[in-house]
Structures are given as C-alpha cells and as structure tokens.
C-alpha positions in Angstrom: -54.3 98.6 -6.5 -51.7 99.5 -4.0 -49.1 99.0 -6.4 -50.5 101.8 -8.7 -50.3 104.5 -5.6 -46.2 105.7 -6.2 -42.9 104.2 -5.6 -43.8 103.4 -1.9 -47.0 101.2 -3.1 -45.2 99.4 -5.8 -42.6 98.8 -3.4 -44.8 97.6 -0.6 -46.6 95.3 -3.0 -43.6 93.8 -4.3 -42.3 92.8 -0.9 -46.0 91.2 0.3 -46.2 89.4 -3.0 -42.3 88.4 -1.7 -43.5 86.8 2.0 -46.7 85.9 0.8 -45.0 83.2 -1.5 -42.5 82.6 0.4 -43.9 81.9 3.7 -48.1 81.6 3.3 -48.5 79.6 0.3 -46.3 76.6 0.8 -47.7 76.3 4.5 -51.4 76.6 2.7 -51.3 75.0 -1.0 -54.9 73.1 -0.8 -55.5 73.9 3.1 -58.1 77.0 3.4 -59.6 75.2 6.5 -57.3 77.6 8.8 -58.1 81.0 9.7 -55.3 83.4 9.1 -54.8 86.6 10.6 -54.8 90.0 8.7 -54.2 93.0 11.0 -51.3 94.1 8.8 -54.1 94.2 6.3 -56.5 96.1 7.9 -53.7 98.4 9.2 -53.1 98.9 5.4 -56.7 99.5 4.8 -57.2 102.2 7.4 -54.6 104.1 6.1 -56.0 103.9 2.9 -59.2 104.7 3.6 -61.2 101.7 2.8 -62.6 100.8 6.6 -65.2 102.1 8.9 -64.4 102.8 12.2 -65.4 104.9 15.2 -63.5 106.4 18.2 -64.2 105.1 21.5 -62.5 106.0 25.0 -59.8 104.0 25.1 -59.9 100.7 28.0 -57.7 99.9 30.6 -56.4 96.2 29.8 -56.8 94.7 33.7 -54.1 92.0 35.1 -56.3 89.3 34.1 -56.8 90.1 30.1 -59.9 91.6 29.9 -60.7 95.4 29.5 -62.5 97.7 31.9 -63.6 101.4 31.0 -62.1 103.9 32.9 -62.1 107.5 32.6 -59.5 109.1 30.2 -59.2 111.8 27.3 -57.5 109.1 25.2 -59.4 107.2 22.5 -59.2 104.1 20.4 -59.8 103.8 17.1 -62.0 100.6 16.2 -62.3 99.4 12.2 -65.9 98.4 12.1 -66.0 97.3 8.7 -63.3 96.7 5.3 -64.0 97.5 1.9 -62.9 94.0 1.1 -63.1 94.1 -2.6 -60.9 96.8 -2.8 -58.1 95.5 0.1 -58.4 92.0 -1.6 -58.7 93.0 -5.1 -55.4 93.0 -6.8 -54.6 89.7 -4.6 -53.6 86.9 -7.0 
C-alpha cells in the first residue's frame, strides 16, 4: 500500500523491505515468541491517517520516570487505536 502513494512511498517501502531483511528476519526466522517494537510503524500510520487518537495536555515527565499533569497550553497527541489491516497489509 505505501509503495503505491508516489516516488516517496515506493522509496520508503523499498528501504523497510531493505532493514527488515537485513536486520529483523535473520534475528527472528522461527522465533515470534518476542515482542517487537513498532513506533516507526505507528508513526507511519498517523501520518497516513489509519490511527485514532486524541489530544490531551501534555505531562511533565518527573525526575523519577513517571508523568504528572501540570498546567500548560501544550498538548500530546495519543494513537488510541491502528487500522492494522491496512498498516500490515502489504507486509510479506
């Protein structure tokens, strides 16, 4: 799918398809036990249009790693939800 949106899609494609096989499949041939991160994914996804999300004011990370609300005009977006079927579709 992303590879059918221009130059810049095919392109983008082409170069995932390029690390994926290069660096993800040989460390995971038979081993799906692992969870694997995808914000990359889900960046790509947003962008496209295929998450839910909602603004929220945006948290002040404290010294110790956890958030706290504070006041502020600034806002975070959170995905809530991917349109997995479309993200994952064209994956091999």
């Amino acid at each position: 799918m992303l590879e059918q949106r221009g130059a810049i899609g095919s392109w983008l494609w082409e170069e995932y398809q390029a690390w994926y096989f290069r660096v993800v499949k040989p460390l995971r041939v038979n081993d799906f036990s692992k969870t694997w991160v995808i914000w990359d994914d889900i960046a790509l996804a947003y962008v496209l249009g295929m998450t839910n999300q909602h603004n929220s004011p945006r948290p002040r990370m404290r010294d110790d790693m956890k958030f706290e609300n504070v006041q502020t005009d600034r806002e975070v977006t959170w995905i809530t939800d991917v349109d997995e079927e479309s993200v994952m579709g064209g994956l091999p």
